[in-house]
Each structure stands twice: as structure tokens, then as C-alpha cells.
C-alpha positions as CSV (number, residue, x, y, z in Angstrom):
1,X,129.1,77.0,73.2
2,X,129.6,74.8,70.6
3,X,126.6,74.2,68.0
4,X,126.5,70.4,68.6
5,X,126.1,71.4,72.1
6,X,123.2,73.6,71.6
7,X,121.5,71.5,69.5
8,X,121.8,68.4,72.4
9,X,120.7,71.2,74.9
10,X,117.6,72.1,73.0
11,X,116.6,68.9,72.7
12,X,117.0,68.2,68.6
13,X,118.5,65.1,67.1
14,X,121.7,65.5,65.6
15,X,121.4,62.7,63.3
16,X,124.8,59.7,63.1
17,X,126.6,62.1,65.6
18,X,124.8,61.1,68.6
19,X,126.6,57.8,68.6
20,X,129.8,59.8,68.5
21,X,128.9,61.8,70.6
22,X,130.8,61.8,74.3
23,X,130.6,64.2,77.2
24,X,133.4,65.4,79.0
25,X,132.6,65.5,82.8
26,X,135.7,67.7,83.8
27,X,135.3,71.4,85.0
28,X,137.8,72.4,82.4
29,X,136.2,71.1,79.4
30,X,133.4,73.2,77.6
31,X,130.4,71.1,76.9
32,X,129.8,70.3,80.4
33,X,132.4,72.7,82.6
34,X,130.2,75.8,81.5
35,X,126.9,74.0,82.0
36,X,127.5,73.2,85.5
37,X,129.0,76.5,87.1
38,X,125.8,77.9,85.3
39,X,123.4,75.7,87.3
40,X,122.9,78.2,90.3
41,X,122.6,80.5,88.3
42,X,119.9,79.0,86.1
43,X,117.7,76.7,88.8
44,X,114.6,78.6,89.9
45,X,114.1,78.7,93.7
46,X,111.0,78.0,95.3
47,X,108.6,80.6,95.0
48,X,108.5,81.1,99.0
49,X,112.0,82.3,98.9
50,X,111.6,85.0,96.1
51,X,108.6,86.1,97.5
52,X,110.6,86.3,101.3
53,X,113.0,88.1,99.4
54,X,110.5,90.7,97.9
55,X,108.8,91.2,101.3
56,X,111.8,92.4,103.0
57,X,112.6,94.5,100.5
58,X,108.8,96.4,101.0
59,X,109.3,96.1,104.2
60,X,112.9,98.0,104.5
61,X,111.0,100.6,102.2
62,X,108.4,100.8,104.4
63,X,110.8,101.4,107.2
64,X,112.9,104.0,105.6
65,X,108.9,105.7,104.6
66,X,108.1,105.9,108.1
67,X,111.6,107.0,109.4
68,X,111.3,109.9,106.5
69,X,107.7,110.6,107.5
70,X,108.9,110.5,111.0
71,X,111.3,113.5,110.1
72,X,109.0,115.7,108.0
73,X,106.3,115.3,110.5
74,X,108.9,116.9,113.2
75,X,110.4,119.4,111.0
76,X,106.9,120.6,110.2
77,X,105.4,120.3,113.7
78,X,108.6,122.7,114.8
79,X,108.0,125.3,112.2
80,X,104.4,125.1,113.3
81,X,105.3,125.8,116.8
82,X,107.9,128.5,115.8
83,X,105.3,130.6,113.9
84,X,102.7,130.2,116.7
85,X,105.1,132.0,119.2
């Protein structure tokens, strides 16, 4: 990015040049091209939806705890029975 463009980013004056100053609006150019494809990428969702997300994930851990648990329990419970005989 160029340094006049991180200066107008941040916020700073940049003296006589601002009246100079003109954005390009095209994908292709670099000032504004790169700033836009980066907005998705950059805009912070609601906090419901990264907290949906994180839920599921538990709750597929949880799921593959209790299918594991599931197994041990089994495997244990059959050696169990197999030394009772």
C-alpha cells in the first residue's frame, strides 16, 4: 500500500496533498481495489454468529466425546465379561 494511502487510512492529515488527492473507484487500481476485496475479510460479524459458530464446534466435540466414551465403555464392559467367564 502506498504511504499516502496509509496515512489517509489511519486517519492523519497529509498536509497540501489532500487537495490533490483523488481516489480511484476501479477494482484494478490499488488505493481503493485492495481496500474493498479486503472488507469481508476485515468487518466483524455480529457477536451471535461467532458465538453460533463456537457452539457447534463444542457441540461436535461433545459428540465425537460421547461416541469415544461410547466405545471405551463397550470395549471395557466386554473384557469385563470375558474375564468373568
Amino acid at each position: 500500500m502506498k504511504p499516502i494511502n496509509v496515512e489517509l487510512t489511519m486517519g492523519h492529515d497529509i498536509g497540501v496533498s489532500a487537495s490533490y488527492y483523488r481516489l480511484k473507484y476501479s477494482y484494478g487500481e490499488r488505493s481503493i481495489g485492495k481496500l474493498i476485496l479486503a472488507i469481508p475479510l476485515l468487518t466483524i460479524s455480529s457477536g451471535s454468529d461467532i458465538i453460533k459458530a463456537k457452539l457447534l464446534d463444542r457441540d461436535n466435540a461433545i459428540q465425537k466425546m460421547k461416541e469415544k466414551y461410547g466405545q471405551l465403555l463397550s470395549a471395557f464392559c466386554s473384557i469385563l465379561f470375558f474375564y468373568s467367564i
